[in-house]
N, C-alpha and C positions, 0 to 999 in steps of 0.2 A: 485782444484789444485792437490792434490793426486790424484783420477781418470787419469790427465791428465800425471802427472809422470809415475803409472803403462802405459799405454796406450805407452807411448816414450819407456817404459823398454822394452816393449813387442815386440815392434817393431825392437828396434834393436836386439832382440836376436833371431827373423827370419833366417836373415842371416846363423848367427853360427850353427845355427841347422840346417838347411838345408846342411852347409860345413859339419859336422859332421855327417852327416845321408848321405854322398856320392854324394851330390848334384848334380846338371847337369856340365857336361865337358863341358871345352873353347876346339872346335872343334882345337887348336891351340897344344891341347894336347893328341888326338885322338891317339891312333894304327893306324898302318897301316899294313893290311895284304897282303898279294901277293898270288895269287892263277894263278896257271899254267894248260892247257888241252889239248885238243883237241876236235872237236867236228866232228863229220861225218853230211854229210849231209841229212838233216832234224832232227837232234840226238842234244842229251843236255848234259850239265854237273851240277853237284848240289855241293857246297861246303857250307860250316858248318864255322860258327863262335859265338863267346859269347861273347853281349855287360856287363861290368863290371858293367857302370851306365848311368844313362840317361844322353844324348846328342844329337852329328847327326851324322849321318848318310851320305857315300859320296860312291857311285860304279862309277869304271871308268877303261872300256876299255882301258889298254895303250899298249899291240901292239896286231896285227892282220894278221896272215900269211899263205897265201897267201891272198892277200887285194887288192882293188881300191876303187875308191871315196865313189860305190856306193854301200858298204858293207854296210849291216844294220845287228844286232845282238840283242836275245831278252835277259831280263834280269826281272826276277821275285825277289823278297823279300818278304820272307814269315817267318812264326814262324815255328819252329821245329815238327817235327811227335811228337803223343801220346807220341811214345816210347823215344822221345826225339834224335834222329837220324834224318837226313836228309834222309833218304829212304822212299818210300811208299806214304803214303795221307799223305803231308803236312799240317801246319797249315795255321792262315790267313791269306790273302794277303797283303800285305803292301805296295805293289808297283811293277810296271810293265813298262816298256819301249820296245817296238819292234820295235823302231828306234835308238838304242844308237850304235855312231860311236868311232872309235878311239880319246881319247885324248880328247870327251868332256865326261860333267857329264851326267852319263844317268840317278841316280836315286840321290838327295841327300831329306833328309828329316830327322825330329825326331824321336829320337829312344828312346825307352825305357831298362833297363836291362834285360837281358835276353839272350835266347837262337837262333837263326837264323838260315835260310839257303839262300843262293843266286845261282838262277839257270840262266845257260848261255844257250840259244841256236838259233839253225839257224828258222830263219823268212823266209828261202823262197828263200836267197839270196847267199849261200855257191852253189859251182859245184865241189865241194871237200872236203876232210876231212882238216879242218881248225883248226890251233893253234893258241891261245889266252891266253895273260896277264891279267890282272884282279886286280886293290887294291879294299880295302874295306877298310877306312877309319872309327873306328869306338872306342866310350869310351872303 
């Protein structure tokens, strides 16, 4: 019977600890970043963000200029250089889409805390220097 008490104590104080130790975010409570560019063609851009705590993770193209249907845009998710900058050898890869269009999700997934970079660029499909919106959705 005691066994069984500890064992119920233990269990509920999971939870609390986990609240207290900065637990995973309800994606309902996420940041949201906005990142603005340009990209020339076959050229990229890299911006830099910091998740606070673990949660997810949501990149999404929302506008695209000059655009038509059959714009495709690449979008990598990687950890930060050594030096902790988004310049130079990035770190590992986390995720990649080379089809993400306007207005849907190109990359959503779990994320740990930390440091990040998300790089934009042309797949092939720009015949111009092209400007782009960008959220990052993130703890």
């Amino acid at each position: 019977m005691r066994s069984r008490f500890f064992a119920a104590l233990a269990l509920a104080a999971v939870p609390m600890l986990a609240a207290a130790c900065g637990g995973i975010v309800d994606p309902s409570q996420n940041q949201v970043e906005t990142f603005n560019g340009q990209i020339t063609v076959g050229g990229r851009a890299v911006h830099g963000f910091q998740a606070s705590r673990t949660g997810e993770i949501s990149v999404k193209i929302t506008a695209l200029q000059p655009s038509n249907s059959n714009t495709f845009v690449g979008i990598i998710w990687t950890g930060r250089a050594s030096d902790g900058t988004c310049n130079g050898q990035l770190g590992a890869l986390f995720g990649q889409n080379n089809f993400a269009q306007v207005n849907v999700p190109a990359i959503s997934a779990q994320i740990l805390q930390g440091g990040y970079c998300i790089t934009v660029f042309d797949v092939g499909t720009f015949t111009t220097t092209t400007s782009y919106t960008m959220t990052v959705s993130h703890p």
